[in-house]
N, C-alpha and C positions, 0 to 999 in steps of 0.2 A: 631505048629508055625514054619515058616521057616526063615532063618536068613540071611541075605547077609551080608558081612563081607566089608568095604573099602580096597582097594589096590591100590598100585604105579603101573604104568605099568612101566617096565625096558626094556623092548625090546621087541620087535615086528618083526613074520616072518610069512610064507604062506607055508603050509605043506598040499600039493596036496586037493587045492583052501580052503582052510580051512584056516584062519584067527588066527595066536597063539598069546600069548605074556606071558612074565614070569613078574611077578607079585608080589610087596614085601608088605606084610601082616607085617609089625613089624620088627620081626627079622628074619620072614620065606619068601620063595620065594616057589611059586607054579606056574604050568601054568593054564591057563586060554584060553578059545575059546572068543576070541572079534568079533564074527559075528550080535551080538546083536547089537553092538554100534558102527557104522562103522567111527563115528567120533570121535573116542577115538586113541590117539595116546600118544607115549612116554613122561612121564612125569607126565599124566593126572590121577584121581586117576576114580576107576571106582569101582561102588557096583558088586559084585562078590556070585554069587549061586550058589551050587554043578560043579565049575566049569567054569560055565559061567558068563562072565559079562554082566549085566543086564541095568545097567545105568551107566554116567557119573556124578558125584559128583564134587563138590569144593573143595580146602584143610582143608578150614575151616569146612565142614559138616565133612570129614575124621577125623581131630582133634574129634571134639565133639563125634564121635561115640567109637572113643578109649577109650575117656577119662570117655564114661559110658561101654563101655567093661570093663576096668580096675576096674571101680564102681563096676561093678558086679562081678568079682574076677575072670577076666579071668589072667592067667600068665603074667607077666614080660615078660619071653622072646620072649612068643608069641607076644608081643604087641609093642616091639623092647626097650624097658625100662628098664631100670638098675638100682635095689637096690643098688649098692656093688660102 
């Protein structure tokens, strides 16, 4: 089974015509190639595959997929949520 994960985009650059952005997962920040989805821009959240962003998502689909990430026992901090 393969998983896409939701993410925030935080910023966005072009590193020799390649399309980046860095990408907040929770509590983690990853990058990401946005060549898939050329209308995803700062702010937007985007489903995210070994890297790549695959599609453009709502906040509300994002919420709902954490909230069955955390269901299923993925980490706290992965998920940017605080026990403590």
């Amino acid at each position: 089974m393969c998983l896409a994960v939701p993410g925030k985009i935080i910023e966005t650059e072009v590193v020799n015509g390649v399309r980046l952005g860095r990408v907040q997962f929770g509590g983690i920040f990853r990058q990401a190639y946005l060549d898939f989805v050329p209308e995803a821009a700062v702010g937007d959240f985007v489903l995210v595959h070994v890297g790549f962003a695959i599609s453009r998502i709502d906040a509300e689909e994002a919420a709902e997929t954490y909230r069955l990430l955390e269901q299923a026992g993925a980490p706290q901090e992965e998920l940017g949520g605080s026990d403590s």
